[in-house]
C-alpha positions as CSV (number, residue, x, y, z in Angstrom):
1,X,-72.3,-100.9,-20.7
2,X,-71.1,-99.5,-24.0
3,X,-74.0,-101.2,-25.7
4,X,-77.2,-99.7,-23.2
5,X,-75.6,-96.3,-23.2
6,X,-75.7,-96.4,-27.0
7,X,-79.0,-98.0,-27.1
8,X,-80.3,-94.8,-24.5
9,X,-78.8,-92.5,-26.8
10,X,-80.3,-93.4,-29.9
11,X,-83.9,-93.6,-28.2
12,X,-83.4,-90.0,-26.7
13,X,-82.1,-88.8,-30.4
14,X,-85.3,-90.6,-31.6
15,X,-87.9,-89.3,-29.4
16,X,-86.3,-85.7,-30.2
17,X,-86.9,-86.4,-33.5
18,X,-91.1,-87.4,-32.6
19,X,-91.9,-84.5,-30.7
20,X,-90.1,-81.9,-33.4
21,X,-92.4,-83.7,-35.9
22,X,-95.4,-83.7,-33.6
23,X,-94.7,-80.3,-33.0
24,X,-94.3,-79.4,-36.9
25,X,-97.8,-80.3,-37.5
26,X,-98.7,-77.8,-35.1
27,X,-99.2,-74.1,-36.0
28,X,-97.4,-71.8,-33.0
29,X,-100.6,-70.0,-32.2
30,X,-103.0,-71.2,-29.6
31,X,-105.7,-72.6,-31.8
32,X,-109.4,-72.8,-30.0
33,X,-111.5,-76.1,-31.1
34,X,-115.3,-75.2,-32.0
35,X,-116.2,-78.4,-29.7
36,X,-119.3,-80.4,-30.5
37,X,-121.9,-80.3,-31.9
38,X,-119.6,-78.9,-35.0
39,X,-117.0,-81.4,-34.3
40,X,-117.2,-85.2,-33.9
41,X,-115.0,-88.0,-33.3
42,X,-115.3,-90.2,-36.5
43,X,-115.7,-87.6,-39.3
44,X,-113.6,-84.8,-40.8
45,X,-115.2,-81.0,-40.8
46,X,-113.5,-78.9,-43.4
47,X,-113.7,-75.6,-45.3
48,X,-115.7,-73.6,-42.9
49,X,-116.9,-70.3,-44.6
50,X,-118.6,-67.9,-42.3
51,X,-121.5,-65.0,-42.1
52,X,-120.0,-61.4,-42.3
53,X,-121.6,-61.2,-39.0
54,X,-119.8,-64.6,-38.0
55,X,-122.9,-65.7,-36.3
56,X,-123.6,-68.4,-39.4
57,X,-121.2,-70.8,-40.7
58,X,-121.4,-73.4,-43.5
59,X,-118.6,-76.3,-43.5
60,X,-118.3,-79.5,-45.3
61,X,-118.2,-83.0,-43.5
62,X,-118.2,-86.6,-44.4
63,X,-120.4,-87.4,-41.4
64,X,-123.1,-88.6,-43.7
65,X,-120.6,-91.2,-45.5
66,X,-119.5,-88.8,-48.3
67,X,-119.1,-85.1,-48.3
68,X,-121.4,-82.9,-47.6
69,X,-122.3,-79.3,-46.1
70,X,-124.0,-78.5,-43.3
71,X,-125.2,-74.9,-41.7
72,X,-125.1,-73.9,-37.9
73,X,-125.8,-70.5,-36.4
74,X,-123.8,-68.8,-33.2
75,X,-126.5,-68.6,-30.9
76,X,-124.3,-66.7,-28.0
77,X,-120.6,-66.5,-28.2
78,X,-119.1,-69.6,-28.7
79,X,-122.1,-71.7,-28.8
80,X,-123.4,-73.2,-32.0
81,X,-126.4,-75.2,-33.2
82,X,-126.5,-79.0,-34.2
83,X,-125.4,-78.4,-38.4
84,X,-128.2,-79.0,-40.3
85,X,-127.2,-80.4,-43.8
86,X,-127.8,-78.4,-46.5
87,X,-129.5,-81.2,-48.7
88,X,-130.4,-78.4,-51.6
89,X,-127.1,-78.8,-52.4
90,X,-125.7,-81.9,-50.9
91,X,-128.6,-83.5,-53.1
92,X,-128.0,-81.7,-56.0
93,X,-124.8,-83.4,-56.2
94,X,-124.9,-87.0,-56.8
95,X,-122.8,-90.0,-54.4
96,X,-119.7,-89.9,-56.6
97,X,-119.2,-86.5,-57.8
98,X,-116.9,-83.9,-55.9
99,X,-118.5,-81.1,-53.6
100,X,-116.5,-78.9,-51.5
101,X,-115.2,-75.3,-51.2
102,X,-118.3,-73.4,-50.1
103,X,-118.2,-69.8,-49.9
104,X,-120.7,-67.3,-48.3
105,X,-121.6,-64.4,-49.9
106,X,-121.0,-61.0,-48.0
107,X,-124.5,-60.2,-47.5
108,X,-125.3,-63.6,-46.5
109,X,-127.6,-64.4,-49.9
110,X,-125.5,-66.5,-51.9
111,X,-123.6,-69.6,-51.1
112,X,-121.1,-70.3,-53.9
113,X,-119.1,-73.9,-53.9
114,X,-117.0,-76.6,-56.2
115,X,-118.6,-79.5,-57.5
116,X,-118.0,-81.9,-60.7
117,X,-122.0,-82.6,-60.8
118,X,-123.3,-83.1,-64.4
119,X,-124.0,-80.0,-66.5
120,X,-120.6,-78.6,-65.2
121,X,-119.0,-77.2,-68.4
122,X,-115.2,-78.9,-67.4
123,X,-114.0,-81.3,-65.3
124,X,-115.0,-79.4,-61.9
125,X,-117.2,-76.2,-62.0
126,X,-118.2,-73.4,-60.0
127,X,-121.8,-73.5,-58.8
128,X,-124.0,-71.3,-56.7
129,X,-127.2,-71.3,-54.8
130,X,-129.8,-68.6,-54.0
131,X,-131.4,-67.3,-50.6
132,X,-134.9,-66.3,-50.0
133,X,-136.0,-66.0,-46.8
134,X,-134.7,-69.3,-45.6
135,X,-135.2,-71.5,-48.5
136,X,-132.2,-72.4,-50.6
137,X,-132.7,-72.2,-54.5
138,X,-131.8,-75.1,-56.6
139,X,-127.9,-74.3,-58.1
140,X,-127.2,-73.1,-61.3
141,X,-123.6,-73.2,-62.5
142,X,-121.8,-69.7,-62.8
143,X,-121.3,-70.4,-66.7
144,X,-118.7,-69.2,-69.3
145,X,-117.8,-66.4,-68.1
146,X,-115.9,-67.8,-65.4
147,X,-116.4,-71.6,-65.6
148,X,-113.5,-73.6,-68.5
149,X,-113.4,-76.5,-69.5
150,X,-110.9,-77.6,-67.1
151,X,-110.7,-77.3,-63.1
152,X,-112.2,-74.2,-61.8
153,X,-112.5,-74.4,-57.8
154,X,-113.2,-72.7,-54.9
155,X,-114.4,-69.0,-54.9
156,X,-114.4,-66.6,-52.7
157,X,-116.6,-62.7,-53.3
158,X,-115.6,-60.1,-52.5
159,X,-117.5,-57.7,-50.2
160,X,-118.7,-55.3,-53.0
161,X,-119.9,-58.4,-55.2
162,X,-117.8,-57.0,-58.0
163,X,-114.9,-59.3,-57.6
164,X,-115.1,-63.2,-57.7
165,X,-111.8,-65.0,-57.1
166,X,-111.4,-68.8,-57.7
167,X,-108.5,-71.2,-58.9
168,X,-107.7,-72.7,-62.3
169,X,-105.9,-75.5,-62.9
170,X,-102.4,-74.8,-64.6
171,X,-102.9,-77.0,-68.0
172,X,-101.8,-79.8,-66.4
173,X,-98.9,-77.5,-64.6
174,X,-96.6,-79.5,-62.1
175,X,-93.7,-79.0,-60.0
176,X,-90.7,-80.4,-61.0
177,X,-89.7,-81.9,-58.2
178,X,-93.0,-83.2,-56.4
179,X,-94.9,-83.5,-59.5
180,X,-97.6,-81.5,-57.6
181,X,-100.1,-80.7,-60.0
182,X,-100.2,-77.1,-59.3
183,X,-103.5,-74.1,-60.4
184,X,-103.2,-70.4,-60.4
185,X,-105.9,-67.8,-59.0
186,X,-108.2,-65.6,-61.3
187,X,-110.3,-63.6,-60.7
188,X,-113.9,-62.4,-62.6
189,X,-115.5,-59.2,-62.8
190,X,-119.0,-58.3,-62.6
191,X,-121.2,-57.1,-65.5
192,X,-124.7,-56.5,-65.0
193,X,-126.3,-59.9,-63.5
194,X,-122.8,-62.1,-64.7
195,X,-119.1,-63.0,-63.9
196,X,-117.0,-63.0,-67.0
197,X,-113.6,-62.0,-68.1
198,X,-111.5,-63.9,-65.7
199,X,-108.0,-62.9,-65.4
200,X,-105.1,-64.9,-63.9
201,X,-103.6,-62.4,-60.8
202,X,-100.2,-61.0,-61.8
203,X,-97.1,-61.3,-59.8
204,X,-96.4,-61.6,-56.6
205,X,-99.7,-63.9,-56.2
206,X,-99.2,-66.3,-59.0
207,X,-95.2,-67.6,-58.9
208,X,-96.1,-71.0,-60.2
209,X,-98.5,-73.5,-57.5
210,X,-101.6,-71.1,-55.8
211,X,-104.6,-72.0,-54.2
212,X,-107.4,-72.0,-51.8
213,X,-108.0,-67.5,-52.3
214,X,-110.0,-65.7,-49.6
215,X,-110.4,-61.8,-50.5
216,X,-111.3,-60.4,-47.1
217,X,-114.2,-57.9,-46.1
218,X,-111.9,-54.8,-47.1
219,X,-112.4,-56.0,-50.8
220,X,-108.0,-55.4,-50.1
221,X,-106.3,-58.2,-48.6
222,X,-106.1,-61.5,-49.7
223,X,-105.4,-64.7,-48.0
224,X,-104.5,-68.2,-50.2
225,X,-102.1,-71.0,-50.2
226,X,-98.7,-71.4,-51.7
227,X,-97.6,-75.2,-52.8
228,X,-93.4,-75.1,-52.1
229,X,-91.7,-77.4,-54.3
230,X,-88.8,-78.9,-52.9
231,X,-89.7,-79.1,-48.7
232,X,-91.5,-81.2,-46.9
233,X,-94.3,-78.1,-45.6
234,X,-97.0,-78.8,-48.6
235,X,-99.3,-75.8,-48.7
236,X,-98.5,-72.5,-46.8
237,X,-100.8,-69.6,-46.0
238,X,-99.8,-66.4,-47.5
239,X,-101.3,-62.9,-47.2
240,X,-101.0,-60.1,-49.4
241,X,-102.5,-56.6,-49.6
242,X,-103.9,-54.4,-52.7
243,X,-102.1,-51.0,-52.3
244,X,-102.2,-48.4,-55.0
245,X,-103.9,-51.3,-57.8
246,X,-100.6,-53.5,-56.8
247,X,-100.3,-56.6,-54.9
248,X,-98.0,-56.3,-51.9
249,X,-95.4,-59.2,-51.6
250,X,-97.0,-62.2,-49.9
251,X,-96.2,-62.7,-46.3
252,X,-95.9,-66.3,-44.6
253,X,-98.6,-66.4,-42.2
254,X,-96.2,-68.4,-40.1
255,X,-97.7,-68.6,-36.9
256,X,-100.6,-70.7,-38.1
257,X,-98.5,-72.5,-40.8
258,X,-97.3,-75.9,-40.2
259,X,-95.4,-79.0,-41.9
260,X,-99.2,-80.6,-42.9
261,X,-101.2,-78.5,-45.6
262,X,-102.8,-75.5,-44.8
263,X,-105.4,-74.0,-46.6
264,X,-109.3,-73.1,-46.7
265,X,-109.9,-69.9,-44.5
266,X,-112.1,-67.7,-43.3
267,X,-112.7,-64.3,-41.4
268,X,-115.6,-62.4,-40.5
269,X,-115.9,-59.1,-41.1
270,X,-114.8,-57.6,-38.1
271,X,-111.2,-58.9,-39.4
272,X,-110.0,-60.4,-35.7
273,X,-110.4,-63.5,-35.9
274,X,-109.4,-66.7,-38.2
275,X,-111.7,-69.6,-38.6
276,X,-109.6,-72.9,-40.1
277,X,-109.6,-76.2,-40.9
278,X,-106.4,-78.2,-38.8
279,X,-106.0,-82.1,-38.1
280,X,-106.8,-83.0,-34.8
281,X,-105.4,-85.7,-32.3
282,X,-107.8,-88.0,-34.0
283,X,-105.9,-87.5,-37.7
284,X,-109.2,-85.8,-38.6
285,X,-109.9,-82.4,-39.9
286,X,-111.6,-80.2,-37.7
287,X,-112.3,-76.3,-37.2
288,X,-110.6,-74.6,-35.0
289,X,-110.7,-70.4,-34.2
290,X,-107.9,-68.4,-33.4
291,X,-107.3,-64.5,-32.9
292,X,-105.8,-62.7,-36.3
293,X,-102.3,-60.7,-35.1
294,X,-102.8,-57.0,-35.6
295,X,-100.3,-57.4,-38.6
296,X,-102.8,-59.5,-41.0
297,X,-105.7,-58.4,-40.0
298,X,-107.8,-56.2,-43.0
299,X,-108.3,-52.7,-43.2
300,X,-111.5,-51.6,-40.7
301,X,-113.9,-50.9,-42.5
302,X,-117.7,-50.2,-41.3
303,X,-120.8,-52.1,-41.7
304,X,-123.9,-50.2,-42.7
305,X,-127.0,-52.1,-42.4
306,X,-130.9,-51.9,-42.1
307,X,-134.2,-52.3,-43.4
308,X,-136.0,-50.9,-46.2
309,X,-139.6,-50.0,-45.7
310,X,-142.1,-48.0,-47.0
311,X,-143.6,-45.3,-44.6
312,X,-147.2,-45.6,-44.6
313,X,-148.2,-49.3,-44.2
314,X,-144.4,-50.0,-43.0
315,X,-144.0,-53.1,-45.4
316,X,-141.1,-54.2,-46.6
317,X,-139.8,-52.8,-50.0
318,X,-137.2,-54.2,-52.6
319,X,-134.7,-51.7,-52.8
320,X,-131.4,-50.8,-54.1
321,X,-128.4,-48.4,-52.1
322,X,-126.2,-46.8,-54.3
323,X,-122.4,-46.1,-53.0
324,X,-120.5,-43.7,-53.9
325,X,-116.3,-42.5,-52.9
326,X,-116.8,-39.0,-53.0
327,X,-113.1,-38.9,-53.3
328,X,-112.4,-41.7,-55.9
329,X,-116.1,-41.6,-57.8
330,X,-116.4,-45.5,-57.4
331,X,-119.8,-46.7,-57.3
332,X,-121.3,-49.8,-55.6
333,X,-124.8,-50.8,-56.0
334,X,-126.3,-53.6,-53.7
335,X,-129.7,-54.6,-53.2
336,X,-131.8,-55.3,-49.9
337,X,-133.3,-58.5,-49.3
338,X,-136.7,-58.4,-50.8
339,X,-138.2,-60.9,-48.0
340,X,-137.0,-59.5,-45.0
341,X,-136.1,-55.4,-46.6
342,X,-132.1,-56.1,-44.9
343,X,-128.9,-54.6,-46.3
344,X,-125.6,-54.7,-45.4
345,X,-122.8,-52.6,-46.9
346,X,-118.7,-52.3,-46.1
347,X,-117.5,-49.1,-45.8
348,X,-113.9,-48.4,-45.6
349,X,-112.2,-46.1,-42.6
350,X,-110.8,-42.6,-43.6
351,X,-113.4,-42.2,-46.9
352,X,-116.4,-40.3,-47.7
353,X,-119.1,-41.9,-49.1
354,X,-122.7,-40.6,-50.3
355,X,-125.4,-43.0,-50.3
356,X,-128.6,-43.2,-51.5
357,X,-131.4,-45.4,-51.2
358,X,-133.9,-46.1,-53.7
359,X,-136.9,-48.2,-54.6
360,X,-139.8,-47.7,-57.4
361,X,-142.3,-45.6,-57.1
362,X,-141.3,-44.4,-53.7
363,X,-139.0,-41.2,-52.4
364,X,-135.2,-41.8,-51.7
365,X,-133.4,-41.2,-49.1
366,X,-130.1,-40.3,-49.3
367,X,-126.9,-39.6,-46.5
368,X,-123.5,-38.3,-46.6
369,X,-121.2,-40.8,-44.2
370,X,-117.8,-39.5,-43.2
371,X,-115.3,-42.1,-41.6
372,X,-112.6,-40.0,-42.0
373,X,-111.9,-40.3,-38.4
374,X,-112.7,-43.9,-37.4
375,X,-110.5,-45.8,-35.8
376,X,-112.3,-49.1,-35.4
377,X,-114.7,-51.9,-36.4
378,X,-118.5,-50.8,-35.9
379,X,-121.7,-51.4,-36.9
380,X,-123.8,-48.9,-37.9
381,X,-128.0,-49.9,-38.1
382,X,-129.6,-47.5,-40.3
383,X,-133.5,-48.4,-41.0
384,X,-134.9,-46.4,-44.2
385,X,-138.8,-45.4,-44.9
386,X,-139.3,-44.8,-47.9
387,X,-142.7,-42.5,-48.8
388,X,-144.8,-42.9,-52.0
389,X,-144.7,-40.3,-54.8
390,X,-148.2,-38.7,-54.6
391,X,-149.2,-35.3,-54.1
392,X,-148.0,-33.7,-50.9
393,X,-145.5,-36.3,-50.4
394,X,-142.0,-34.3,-49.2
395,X,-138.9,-35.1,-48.4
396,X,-135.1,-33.2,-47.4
397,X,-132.4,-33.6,-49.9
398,X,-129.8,-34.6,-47.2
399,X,-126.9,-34.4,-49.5
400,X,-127.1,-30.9,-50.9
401,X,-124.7,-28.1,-49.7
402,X,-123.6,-24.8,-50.0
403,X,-121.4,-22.6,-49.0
404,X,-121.2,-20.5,-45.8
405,X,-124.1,-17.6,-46.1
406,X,-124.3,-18.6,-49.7
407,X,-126.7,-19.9,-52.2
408,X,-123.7,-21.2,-54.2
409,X,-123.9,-25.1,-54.9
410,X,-120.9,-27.3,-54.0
411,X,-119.4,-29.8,-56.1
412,X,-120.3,-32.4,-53.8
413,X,-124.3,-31.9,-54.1
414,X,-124.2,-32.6,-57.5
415,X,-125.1,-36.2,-56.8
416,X,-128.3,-35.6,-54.8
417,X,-129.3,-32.9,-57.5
418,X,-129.0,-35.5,-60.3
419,X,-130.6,-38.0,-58.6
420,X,-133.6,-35.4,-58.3
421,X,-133.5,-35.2,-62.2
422,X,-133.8,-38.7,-62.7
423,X,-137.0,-38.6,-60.7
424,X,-138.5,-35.5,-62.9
425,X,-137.7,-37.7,-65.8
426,X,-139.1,-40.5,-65.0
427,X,-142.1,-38.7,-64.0
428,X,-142.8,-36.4,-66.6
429,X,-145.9,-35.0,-64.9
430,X,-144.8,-34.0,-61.6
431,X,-144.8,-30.8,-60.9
432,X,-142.4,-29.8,-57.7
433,X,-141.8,-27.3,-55.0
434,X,-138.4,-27.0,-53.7
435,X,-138.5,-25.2,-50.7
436,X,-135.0,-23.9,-48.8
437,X,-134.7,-23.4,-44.9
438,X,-132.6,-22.0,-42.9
439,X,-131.9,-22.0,-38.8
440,X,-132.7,-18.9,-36.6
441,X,-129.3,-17.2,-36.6
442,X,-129.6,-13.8,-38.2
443,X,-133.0,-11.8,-39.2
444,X,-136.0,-12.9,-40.7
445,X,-135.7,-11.0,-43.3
446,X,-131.7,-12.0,-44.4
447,X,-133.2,-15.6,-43.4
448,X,-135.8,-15.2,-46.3
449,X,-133.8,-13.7,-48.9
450,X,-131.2,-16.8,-48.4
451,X,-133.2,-19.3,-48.2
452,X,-135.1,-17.7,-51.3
453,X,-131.8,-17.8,-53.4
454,X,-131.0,-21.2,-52.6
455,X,-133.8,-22.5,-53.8
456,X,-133.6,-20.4,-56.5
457,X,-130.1,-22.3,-56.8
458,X,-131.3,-25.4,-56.8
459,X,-134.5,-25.1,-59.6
460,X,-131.4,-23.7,-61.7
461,X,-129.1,-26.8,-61.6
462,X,-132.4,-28.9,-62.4
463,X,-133.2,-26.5,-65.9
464,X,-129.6,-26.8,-66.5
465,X,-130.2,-30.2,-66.8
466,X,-133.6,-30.7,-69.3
467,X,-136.3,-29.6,-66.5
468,X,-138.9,-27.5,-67.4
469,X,-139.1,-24.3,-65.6
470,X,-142.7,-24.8,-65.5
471,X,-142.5,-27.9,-63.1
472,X,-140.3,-26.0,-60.6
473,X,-141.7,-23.7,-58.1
474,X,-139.0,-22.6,-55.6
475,X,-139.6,-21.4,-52.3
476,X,-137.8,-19.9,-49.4
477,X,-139.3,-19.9,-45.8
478,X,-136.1,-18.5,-44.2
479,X,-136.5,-20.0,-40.4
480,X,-140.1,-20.2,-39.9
481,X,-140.7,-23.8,-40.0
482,X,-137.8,-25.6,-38.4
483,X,-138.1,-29.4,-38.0
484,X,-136.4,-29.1,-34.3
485,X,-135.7,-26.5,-31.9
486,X,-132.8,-24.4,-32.5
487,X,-131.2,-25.3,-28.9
488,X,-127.7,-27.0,-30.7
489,X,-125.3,-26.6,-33.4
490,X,-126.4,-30.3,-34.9
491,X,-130.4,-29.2,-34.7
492,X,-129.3,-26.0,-36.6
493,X,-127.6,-28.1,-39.0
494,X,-130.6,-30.0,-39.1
495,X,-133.0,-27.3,-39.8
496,X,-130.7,-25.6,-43.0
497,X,-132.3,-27.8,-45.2
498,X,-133.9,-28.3,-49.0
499,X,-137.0,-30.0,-49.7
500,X,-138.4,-31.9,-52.6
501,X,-142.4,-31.2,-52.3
502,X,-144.9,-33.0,-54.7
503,X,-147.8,-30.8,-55.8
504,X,-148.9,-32.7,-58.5
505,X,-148.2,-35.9,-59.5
């Protein structure tokens, strides 16, 4: 009797013991399978990276008998499209070398991933791949400047495209214990059309084993992997947050953190929701979704986006769009697509930005967006036309101020004014008329005698700055040719206005 209840015992201890490891290898939040056709039965699906927009997603697979990575779109929510592989680069990488790690560009034009294929300058390089239209471009490895001779792996961009994080291998670095061989996380800075000058992060993000970085859509917060020597829990997900040009101490994202690995991220722009790779009931990898708690989700920020045409024939138009922190004096320059004329910009919440939009030979058009008082994720669609520079082309200088019943420039308008002078110098013939308007408050004669001085205001800045007077003709209508009727405080704001009139080209 002695003997059963002992027996009992130990097979209750031991079946305590399965399910707390069972449940170890579980994270504690709810995680939501993607289902077929991005899952199967017999393969693993691993390292999704997904759109901005989270409607595309690229993800590696061994479905085809070695890895490989395939694309699928989000048709309606939760529904995706049989993957299509991506042979430009699954091809491009022969049977036996390594592919993995791919990374999606914000703006959904460059696909970055890892890969040991020949030409790689060390062991395993960084390579990247092109968009137009819906072709892929054969890969060209991102060279010196961020590639080494040893192990340099899976890169995320930031928003911005300023920013491209990766990991390094430590120099044949290992934990003492687990003889894990460990890498740190760098990251390269843009300089004209190249990534050079990579930097190992400082402390708190490199301590000694880091992987597997995702900088999120606010260019702010970072998500990677932490090897912890001495426990059974492998790799860890850690977030940390850029506050002041310091990283914040990582934080344990322990409710999706379990005793397996856990690594290879990603989150869409809207910052809510987590897209992972987890092993399923099979003891292969497949991606799962779950919802982002409030407390590691990314700053908002707002998306900007559009297309770029020119006015007359409405065809599309390559393009760049300028971005400027009116408060900090940072500048971003992206261009459109020049197949299909889209862009697509982050904005952060609580700044000011101006931003103008550009293209050769054309006008620009230019707006001042204020999110000091947003409070959540939006998209914003902004289509631009674009006129060409000939005679009797005009067009408002949206982001020149003054103050109240003055002809006194503000600070702020300086950008629009310079970008003006740019355009006179490139154009060394053009002759100008830049006419000043005002709304219907007040009389027609104070209306005139304003609107006269401000433009007055404006031909100044412009000799100030190299113009010749003789190119300059300003002109003050006062309120006789508003754009709208004067029925509203944002029509009146509309209508106290400059203008930038071509009389000769």
């Amino acid at each position: 009797m002695v003997k059963r209840i002992y027996r009992i015992g130990i097979a209750v201890l031991l079946f305590v013991f399965f399910v707390q490891a069972t449940q170890q290898d579980k994270p504690s939040a709810q995680l939501v399978s993607l289902g077929t056709p991005i899952n199967t039965l017999d393969h693993a699906e691993f390292s999704p990276t997904v759109s901005a927009d989270g409607n595309t997603m690229i993800f590696e697979s061994n479905r085809g008998g070695r890895w490989r990575l395939y694309i699928t779109q989000q048709t309606k929510p939760d529904v995706w499209s049989l993957p299509q592989e991506l042979t430009v680069v699954s091809n491009f990488v022969g049977p036996e070398d390594f592919l993995g790690g791919p990374c999606l560009s914000y703006d959904g034009k460059t696909l970055f991933f890892t890969s040991n294929r020949k030409g790689s300058l060390g062991g395993i390089d960084i390579w990247y791949t092109k968009r137009t239209g819906t072709t892929w471009e054969v890969p060209k490895n991102m060279g010196q400047g961020v590639n080494s001779s040893g192990y340099d792996g899976f890169p995320s961009l930031s928003a911005d495209g300023k920013q491209l994080y990766f990991m390094r291998d430590g120099r044949n670095k290992r934990m003492t214990s687990s003889k894990q061989v460990c890498c740190s996380l760098y990251v390269a800075e843009k300089r004209g059309a190249f990534y050079m000058n990579a930097k190992a992060l400082p402390l708190p993000i490199n301590t000694g084993c880091e992987a597997y970085p995702r900088i999120m859509a606010d260019n702010k917060t970072l998500i990677f992997s932490r090897y912890k020597d001495k426990t059974n829990t492998g790799y860890d997900l850690y977030e940390s947050k850029l506050r002041g040009g310091k990283w914040t101490a990582p934080v344990p994202m322990s409710f999706i953190n379990t005793h397996r690995d856990d690594e290879l991220i990603s989150v869409p722009e809207a910052g809510d929701i987590i897209y992972l790779s987890n092993t399923s009931s099979n003891n292969l990898d497949d991606i799962y979704k779950v919802e982002l708690p409030k407390e590691f989700r990314p700053d908002k920020i707002v998306t900007l986006e559009g297309v770029v045409r020119e006015s007359e024939n409405n065809k599309i138009i390559p393009a760049t769009i300028k971005v400027t922190n009116l408060d900090t004096k940072e500048t971003t320059e992206v261009k459109n697509n020049e197949t299909t004329g889209k862009y697509k910009i982050a904005l952060e919440e609580g700044e000011k930005y101006d931003i103008a939009i550009s293209s050769q030979g054309k006008s620009f058009e230019s707006e001042l967006v204020d999110l000091s008082q947003v409070k959540k994720y939006q998209i914003v669609n902004k289509d631009i036309k674009l006129k060409p520079l000939k005679a009797n082309t005009s067009f408002t200088l949206n982001n020149i101020f003054f103050g109240f019943d003055s002809s006194a420039l503000k600070p702020q308008s300086e950008l629009e004014l310079n970008r003006v002078v740019d355009m006179l110098l490139k154009n060394p013939s053009m002759q100008v008329e830049i006419s000043a308007h005002t709304d219907d408050k007040g009389s027609e004669a104070y209306n005139l005698k304003l609107s006269q001085s401000r433009a007055e205001s404006v031909v100044g800045f412009l000799v100030s700055k190299g113009i010749n007077k003789d190119r300059l003709i300003p002109k003050g209508y006062g309120k006789s040719k508003p754009t709208v009727p004067n029925d509203s405080e944002e029509n009146r704001a509309k209508n106290r206005r400059v203008e930038f009139k071509i009389v000769k080209i």
